[in-house]
PDB file as gemmi writes it, atoms N, CA and C in Angstrom:
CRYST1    1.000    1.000    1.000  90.00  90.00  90.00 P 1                      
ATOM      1  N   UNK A   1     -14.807 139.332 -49.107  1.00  0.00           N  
ATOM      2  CA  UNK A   1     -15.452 138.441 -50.044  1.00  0.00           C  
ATOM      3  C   UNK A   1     -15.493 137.046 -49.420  1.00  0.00           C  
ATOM      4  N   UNK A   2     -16.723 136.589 -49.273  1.00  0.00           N  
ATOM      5  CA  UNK A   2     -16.640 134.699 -48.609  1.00  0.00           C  
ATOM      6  C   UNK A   2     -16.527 134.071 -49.485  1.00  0.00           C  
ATOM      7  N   UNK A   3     -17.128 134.307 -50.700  1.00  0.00           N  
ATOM      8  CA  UNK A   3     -17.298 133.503 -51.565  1.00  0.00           C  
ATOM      9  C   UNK A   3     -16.208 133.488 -52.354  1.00  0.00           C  
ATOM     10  N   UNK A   4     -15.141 131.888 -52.810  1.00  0.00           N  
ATOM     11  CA  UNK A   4     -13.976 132.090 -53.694  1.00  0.00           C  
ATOM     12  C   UNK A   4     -14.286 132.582 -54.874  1.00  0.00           C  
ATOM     13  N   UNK A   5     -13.425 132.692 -55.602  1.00  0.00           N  
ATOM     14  CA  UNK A   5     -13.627 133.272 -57.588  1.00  0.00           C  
ATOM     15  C   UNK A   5     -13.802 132.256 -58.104  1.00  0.00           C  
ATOM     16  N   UNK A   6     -14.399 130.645 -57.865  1.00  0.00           N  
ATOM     17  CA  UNK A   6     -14.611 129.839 -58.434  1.00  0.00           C  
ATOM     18  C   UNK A   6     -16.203 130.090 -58.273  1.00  0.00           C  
ATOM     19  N   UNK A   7     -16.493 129.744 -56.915  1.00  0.00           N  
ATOM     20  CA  UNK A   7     -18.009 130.097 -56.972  1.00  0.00           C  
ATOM     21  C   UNK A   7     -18.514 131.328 -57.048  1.00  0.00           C  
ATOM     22  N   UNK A   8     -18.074 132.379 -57.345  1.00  0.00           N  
ATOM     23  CA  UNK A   8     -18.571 133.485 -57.664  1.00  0.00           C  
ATOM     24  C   UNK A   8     -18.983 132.687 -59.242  1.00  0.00           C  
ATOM     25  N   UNK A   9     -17.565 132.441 -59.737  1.00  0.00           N  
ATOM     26  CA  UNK A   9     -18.395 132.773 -61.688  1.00  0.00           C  
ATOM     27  C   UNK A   9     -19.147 131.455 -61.735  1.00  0.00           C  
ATOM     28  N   UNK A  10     -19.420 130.720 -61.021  1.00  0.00           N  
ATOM     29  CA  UNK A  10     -20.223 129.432 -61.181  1.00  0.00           C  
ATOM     30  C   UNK A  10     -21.364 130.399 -60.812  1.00  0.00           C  
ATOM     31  N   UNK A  11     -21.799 130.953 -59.826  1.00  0.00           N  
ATOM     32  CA  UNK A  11     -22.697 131.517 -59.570  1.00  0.00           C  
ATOM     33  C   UNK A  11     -23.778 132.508 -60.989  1.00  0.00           C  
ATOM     34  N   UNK A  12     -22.474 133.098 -61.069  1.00  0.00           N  
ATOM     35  CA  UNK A  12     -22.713 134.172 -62.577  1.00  0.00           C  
ATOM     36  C   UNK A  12     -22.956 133.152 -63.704  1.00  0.00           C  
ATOM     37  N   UNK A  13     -22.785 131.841 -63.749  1.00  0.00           N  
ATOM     38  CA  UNK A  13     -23.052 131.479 -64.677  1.00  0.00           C  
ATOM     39  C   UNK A  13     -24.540 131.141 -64.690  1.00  0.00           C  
ATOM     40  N   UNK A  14     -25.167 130.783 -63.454  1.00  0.00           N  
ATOM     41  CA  UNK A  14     -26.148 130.104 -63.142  1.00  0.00           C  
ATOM     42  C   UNK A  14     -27.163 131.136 -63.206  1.00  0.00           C  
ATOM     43  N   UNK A  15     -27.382 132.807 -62.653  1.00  0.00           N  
ATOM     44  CA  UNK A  15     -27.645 133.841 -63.227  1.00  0.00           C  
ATOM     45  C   UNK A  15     -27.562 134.385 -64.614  1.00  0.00           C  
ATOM     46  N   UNK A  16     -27.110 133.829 -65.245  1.00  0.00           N  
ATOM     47  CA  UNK A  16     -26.793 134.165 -66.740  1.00  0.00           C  
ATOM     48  C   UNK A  16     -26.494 132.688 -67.533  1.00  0.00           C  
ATOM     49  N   UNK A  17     -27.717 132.069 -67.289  1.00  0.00           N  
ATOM     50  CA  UNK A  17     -27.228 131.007 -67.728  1.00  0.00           C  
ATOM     51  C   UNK A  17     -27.261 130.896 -69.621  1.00  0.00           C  
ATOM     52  N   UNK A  18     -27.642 131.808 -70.074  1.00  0.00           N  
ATOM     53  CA  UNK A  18     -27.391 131.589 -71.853  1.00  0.00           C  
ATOM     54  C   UNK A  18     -25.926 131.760 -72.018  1.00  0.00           C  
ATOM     55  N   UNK A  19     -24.722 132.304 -70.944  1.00  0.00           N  
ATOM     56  CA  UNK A  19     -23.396 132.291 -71.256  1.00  0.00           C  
ATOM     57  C   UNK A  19     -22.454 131.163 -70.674  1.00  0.00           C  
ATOM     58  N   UNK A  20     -21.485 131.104 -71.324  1.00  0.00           N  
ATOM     59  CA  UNK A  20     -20.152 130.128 -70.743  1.00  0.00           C  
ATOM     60  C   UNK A  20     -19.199 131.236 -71.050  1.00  0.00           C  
ATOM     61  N   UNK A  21     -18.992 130.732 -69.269  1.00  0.00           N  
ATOM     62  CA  UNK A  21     -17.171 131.268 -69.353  1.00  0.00           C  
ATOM     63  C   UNK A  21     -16.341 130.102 -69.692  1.00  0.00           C  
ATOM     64  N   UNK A  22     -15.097 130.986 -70.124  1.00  0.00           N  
ATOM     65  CA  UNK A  22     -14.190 130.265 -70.926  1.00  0.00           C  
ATOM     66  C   UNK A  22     -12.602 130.670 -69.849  1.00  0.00           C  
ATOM     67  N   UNK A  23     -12.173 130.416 -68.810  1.00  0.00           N  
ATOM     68  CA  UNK A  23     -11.199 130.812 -68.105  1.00  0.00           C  
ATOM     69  C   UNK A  23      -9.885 130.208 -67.778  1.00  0.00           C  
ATOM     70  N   UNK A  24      -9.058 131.154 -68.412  1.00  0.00           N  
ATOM     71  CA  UNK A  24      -7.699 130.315 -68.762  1.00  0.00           C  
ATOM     72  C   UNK A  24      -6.886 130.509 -67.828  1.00  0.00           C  
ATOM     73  N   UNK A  25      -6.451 129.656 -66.944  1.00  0.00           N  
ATOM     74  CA  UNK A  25      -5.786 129.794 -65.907  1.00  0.00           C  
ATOM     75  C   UNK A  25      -4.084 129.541 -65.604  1.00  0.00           C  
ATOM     76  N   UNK A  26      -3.583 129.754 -64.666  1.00  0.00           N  
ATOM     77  CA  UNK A  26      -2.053 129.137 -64.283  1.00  0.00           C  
ATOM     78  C   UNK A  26      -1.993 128.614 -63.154  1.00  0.00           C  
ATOM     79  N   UNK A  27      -2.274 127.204 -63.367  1.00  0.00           N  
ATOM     80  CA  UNK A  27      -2.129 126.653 -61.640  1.00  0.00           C  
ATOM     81  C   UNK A  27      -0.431 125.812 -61.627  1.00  0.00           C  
ATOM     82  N   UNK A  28       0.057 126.164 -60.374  1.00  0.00           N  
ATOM     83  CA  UNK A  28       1.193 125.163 -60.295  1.00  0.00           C  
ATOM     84  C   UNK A  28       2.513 125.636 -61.542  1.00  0.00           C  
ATOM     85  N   UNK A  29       2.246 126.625 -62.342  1.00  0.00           N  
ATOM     86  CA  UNK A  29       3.492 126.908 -63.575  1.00  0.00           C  
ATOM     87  C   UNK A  29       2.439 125.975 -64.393  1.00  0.00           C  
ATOM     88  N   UNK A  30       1.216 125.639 -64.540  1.00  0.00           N  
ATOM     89  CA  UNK A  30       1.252 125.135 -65.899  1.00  0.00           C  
ATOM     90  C   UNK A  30      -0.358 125.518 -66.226  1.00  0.00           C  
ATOM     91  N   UNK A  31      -0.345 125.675 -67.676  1.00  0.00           N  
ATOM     92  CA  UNK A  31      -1.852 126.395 -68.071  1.00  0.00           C  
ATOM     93  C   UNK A  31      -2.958 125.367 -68.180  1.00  0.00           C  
ATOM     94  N   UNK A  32      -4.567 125.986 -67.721  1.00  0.00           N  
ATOM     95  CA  UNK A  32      -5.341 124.948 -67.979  1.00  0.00           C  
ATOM     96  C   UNK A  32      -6.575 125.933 -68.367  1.00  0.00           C  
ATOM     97  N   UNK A  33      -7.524 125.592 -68.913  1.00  0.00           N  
ATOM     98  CA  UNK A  33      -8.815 126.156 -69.691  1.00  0.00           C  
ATOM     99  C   UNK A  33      -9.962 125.411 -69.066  1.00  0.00           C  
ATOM    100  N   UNK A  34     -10.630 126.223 -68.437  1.00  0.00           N  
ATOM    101  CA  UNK A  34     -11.932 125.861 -67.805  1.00  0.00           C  
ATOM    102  C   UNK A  34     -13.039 126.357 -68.345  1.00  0.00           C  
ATOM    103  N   UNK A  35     -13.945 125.315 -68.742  1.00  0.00           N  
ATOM    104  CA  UNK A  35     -15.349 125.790 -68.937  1.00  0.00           C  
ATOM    105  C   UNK A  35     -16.144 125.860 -67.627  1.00  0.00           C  
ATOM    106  N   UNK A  36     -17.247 127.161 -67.776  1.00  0.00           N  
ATOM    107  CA  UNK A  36     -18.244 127.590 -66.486  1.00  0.00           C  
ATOM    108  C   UNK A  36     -19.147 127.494 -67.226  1.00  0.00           C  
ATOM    109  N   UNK A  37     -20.267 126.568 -67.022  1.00  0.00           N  
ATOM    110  CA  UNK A  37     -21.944 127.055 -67.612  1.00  0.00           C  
ATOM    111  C   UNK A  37     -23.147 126.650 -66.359  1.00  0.00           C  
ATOM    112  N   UNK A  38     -23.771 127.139 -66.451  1.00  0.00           N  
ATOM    113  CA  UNK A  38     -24.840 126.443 -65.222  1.00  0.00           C  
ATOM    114  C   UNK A  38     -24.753 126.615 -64.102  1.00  0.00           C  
ATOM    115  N   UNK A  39     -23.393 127.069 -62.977  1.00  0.00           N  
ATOM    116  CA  UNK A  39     -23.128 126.461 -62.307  1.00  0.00           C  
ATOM    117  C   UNK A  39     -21.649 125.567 -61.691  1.00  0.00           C  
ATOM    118  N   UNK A  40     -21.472 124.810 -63.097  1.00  0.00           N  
ATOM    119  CA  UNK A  40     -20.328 123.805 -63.041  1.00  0.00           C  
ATOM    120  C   UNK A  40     -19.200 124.144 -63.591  1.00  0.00           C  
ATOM    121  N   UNK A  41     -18.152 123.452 -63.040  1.00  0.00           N  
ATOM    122  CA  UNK A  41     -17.294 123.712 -63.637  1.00  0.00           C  
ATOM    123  C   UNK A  41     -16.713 122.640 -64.146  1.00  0.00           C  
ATOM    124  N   UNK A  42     -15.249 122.974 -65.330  1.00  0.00           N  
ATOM    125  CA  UNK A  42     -15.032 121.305 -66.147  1.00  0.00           C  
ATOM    126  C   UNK A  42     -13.785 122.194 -66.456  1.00  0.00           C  
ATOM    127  N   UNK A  43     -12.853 120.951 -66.480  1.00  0.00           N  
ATOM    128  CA  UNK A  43     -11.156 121.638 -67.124  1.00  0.00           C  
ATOM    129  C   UNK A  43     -11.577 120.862 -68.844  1.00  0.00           C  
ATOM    130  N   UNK A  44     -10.924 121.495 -69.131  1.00  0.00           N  
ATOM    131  CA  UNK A  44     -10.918 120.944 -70.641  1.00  0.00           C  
ATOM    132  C   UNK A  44      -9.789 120.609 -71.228  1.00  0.00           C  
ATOM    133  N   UNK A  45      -8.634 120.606 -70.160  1.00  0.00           N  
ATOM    134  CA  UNK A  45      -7.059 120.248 -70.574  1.00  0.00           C  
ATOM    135  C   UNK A  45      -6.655 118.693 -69.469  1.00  0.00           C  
ATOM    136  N   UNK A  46      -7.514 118.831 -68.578  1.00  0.00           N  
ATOM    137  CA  UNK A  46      -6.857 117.558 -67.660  1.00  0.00           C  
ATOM    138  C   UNK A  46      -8.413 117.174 -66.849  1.00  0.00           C  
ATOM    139  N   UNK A  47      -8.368 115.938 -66.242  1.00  0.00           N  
ATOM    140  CA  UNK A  47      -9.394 115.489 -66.073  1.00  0.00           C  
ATOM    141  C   UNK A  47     -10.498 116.154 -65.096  1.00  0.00           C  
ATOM    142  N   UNK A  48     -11.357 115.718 -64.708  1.00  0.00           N  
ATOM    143  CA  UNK A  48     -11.928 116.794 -64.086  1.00  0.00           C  
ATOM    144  C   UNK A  48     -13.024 115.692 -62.841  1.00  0.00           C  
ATOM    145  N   UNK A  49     -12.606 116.573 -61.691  1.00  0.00           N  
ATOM    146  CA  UNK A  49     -13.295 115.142 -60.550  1.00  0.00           C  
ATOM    147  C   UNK A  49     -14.459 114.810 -60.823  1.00  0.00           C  
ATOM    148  N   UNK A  50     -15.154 114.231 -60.065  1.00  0.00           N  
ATOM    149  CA  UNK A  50     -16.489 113.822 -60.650  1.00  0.00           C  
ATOM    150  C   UNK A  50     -17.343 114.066 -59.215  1.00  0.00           C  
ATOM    151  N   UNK A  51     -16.578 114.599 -58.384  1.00  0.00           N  
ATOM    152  CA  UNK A  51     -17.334 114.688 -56.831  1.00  0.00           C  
ATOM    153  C   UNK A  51     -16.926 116.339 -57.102  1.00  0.00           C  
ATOM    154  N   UNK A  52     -18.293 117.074 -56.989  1.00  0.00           N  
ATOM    155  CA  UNK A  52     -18.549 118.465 -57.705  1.00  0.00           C  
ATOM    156  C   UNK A  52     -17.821 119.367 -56.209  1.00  0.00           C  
ATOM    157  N   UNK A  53     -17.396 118.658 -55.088  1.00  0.00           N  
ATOM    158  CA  UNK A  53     -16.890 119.570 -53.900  1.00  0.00           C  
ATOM    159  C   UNK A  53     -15.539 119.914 -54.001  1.00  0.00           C  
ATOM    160  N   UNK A  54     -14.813 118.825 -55.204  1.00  0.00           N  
ATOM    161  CA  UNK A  54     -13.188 119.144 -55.471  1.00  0.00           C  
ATOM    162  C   UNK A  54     -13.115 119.932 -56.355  1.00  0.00           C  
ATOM    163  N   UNK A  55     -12.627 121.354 -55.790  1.00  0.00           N  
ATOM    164  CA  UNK A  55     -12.460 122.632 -57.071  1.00  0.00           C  
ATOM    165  C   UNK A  55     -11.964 122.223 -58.151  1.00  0.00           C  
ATOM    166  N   UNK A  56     -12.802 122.918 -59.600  1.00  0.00           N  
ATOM    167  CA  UNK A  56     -11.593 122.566 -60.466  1.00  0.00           C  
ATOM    168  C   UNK A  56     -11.086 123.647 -61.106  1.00  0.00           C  
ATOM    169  N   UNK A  57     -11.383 125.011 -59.973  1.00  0.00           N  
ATOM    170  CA  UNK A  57     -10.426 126.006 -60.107  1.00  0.00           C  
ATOM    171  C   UNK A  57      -9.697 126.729 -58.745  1.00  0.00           C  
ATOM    172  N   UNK A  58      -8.430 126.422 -58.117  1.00  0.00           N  
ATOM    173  CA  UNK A  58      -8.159 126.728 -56.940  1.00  0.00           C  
ATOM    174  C   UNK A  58      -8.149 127.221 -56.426  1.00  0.00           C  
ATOM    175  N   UNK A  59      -8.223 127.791 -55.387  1.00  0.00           N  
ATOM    176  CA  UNK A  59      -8.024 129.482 -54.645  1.00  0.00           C  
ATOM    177  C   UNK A  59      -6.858 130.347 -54.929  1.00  0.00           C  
ATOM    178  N   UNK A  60      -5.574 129.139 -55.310  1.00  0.00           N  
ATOM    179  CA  UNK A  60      -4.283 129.792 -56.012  1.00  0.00           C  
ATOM    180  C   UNK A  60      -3.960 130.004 -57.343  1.00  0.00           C  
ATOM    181  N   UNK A  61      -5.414 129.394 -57.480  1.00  0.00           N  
ATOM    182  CA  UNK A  61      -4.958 130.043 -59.815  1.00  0.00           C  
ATOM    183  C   UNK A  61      -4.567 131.193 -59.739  1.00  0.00           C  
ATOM    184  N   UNK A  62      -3.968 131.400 -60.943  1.00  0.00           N  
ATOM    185  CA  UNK A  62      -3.624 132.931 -61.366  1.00  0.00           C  
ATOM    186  C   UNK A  62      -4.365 133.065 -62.905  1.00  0.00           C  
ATOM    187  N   UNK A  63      -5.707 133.647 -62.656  1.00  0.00           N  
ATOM    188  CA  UNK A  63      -6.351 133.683 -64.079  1.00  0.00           C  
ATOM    189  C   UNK A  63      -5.607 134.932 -64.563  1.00  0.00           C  
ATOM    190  N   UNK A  64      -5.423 133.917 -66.588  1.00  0.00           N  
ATOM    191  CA  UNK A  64      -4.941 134.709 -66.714  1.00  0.00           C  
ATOM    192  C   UNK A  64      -5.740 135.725 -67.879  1.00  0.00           C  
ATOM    193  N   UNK A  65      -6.944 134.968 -67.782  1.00  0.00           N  
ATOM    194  CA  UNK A  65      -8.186 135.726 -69.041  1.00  0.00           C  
ATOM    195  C   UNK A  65      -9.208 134.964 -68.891  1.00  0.00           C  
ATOM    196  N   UNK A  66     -10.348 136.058 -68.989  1.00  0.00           N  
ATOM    197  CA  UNK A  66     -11.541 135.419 -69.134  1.00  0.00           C  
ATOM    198  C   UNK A  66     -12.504 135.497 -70.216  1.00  0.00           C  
ATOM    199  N   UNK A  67     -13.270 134.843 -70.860  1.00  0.00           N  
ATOM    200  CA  UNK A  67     -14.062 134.902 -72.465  1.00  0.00           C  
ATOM    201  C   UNK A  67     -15.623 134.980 -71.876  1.00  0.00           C  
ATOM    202  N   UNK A  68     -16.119 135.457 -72.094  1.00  0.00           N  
ATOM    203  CA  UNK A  68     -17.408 134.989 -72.314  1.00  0.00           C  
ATOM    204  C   UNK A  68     -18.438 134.996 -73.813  1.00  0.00           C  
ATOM    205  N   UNK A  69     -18.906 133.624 -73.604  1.00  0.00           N  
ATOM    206  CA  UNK A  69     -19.423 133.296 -74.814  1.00  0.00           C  
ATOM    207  C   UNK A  69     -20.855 132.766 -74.648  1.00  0.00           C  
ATOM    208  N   UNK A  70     -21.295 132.910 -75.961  1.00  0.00           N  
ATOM    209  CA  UNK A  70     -22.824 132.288 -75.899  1.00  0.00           C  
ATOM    210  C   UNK A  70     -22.963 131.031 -75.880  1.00  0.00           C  
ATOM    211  N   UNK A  71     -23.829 130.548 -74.649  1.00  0.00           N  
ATOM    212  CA  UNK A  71     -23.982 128.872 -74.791  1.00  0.00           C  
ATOM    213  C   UNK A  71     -24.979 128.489 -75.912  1.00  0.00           C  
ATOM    214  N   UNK A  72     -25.003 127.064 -76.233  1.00  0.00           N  
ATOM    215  CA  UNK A  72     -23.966 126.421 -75.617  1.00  0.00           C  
ATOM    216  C   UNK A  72     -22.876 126.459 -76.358  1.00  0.00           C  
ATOM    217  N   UNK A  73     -21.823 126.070 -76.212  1.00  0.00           N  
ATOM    218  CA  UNK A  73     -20.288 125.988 -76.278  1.00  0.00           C  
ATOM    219  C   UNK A  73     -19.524 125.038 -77.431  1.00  0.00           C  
ATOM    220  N   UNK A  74     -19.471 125.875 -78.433  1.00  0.00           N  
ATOM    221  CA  UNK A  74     -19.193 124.951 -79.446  1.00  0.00           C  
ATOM    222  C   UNK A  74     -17.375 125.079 -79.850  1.00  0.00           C  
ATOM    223  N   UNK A  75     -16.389 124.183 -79.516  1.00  0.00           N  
ATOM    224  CA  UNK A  75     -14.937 124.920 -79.588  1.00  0.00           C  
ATOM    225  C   UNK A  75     -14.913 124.742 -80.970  1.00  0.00           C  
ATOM    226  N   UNK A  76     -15.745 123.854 -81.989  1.00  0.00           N  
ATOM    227  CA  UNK A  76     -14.988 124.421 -83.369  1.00  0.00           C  
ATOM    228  C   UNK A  76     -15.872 125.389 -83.850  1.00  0.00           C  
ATOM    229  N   UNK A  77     -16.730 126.312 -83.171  1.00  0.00           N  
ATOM    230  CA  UNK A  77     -17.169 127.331 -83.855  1.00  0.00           C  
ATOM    231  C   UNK A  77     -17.700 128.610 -82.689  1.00  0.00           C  
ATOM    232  N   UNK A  78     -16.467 128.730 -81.828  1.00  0.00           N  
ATOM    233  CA  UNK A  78     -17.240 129.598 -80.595  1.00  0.00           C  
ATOM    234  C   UNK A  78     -17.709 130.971 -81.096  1.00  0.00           C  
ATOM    235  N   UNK A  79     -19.075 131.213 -80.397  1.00  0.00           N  
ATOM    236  CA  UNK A  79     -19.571 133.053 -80.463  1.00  0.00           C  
ATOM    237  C   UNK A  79     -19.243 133.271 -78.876  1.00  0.00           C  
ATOM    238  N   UNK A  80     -17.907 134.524 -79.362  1.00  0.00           N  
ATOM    239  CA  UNK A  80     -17.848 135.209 -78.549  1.00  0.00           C  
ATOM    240  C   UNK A  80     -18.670 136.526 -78.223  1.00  0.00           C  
ATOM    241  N   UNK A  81     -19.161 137.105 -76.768  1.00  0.00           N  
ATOM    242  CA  UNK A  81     -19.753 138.119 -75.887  1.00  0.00           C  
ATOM    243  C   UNK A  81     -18.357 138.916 -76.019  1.00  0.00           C  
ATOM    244  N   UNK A  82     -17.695 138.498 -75.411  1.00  0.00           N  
ATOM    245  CA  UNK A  82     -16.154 139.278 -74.621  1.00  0.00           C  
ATOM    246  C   UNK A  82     -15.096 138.649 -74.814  1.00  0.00           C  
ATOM    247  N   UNK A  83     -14.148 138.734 -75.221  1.00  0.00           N  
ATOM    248  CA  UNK A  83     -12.498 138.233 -74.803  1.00  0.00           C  
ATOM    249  C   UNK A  83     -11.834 138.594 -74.488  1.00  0.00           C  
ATOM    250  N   UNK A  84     -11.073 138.098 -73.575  1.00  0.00           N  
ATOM    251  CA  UNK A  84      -9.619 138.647 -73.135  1.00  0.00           C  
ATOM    252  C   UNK A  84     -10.146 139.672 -71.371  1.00  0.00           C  
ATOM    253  N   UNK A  85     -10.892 138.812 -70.801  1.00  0.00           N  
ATOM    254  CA  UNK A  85     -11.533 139.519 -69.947  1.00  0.00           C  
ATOM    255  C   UNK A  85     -10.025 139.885 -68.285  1.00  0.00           C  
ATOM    256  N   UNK A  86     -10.025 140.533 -67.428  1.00  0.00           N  
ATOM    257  CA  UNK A  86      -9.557 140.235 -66.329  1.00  0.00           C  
ATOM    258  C   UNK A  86     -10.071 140.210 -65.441  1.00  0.00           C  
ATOM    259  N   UNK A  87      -9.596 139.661 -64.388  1.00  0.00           N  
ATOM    260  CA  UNK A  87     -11.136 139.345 -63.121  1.00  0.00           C  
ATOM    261  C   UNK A  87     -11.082 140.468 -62.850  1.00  0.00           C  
ATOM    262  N   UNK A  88     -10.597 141.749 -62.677  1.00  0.00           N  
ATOM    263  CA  UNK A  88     -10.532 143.325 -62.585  1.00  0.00           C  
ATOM    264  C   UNK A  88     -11.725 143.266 -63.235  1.00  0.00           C  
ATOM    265  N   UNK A  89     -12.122 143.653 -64.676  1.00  0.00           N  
ATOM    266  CA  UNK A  89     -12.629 144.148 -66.050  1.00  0.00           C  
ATOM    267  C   UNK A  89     -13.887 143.190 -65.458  1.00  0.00           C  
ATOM    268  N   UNK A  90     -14.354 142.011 -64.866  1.00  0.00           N  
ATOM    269  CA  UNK A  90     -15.221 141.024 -65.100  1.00  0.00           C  
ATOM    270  C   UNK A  90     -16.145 141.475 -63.648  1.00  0.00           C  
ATOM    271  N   UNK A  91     -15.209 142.418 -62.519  1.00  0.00           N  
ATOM    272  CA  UNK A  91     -16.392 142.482 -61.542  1.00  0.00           C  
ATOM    273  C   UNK A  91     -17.567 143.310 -61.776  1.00  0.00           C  
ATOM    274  N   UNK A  92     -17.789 144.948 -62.663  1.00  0.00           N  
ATOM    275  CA  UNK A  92     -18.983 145.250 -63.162  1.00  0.00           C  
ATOM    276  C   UNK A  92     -19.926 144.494 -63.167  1.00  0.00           C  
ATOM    277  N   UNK A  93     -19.526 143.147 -63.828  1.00  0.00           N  
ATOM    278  CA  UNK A  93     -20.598 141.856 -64.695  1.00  0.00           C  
ATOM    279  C   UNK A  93     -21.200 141.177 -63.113  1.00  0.00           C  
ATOM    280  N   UNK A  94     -20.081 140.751 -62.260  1.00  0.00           N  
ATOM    281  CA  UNK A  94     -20.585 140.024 -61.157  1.00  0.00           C  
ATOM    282  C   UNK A  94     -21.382 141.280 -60.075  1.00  0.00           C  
ATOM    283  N   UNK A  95     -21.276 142.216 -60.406  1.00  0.00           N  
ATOM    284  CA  UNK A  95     -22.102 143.093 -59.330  1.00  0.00           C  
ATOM    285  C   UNK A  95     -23.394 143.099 -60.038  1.00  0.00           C  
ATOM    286  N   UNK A  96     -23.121 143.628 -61.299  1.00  0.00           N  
ATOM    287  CA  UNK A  96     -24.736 143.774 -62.040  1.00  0.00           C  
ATOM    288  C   UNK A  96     -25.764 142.500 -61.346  1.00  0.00           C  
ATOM    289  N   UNK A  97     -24.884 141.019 -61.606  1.00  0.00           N  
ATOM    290  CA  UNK A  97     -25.662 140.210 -61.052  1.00  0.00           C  
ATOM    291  C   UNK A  97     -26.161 139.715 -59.806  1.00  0.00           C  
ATOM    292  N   UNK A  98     -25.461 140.343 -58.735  1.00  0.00           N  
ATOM    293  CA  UNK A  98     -25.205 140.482 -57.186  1.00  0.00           C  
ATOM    294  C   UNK A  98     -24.457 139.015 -56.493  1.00  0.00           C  
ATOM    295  N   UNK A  99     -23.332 138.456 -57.762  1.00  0.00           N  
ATOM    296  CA  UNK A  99     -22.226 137.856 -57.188  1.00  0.00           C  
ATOM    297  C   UNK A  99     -21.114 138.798 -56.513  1.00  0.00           C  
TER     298      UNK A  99                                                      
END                                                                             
């Protein structure tokens, strides 16, 4: 695989762009929640760079679930596609799309 698991689901998002992933991660011992739509990515627990080349999901996360939901992305009223995804359970989705 060349491509990391960050730009894979940025990719899948950009192919499927009516969805957002919702991916809850463990970097470092401590949890963080990333939104994917378009393309981009955004933490939604700690700040998030503004120069789009600094991951803001690492090569060492340990995801620990993935959601997918219909954009756009509303947190006080999300429609969920899927929850509780694992990047196991989520490659079907990235082959269908040829991430």
């Amino acid at each position: 695989m060349s491509n990391s698991v960050a730009q894979r689901l940025e990719q899948y998002t950009v192919k499927r762009s009516q969805e957002v992933l919702l991916v809850t991660v463990l970097v470092a011992e401590e949890e963080d929640q990333i939104a994917i739509f378009k393309g981009y990515s955004s933490s939604l627990m700690r700040p998030t760079a503004f120069d789009p080349d600094i991951p803001v999901l690492p090569d060492n996360a340990k995801i620990i679930s993935i959601d997918r939901l219909f954009a756009p992305y509303n947190p006080s009223s999300p429609h969920y596609i899927q929850q509780g995804l694992t990047w196991e359970t989520l490659q079907p989705l990235l082959s269908e799309v040829g991430v």
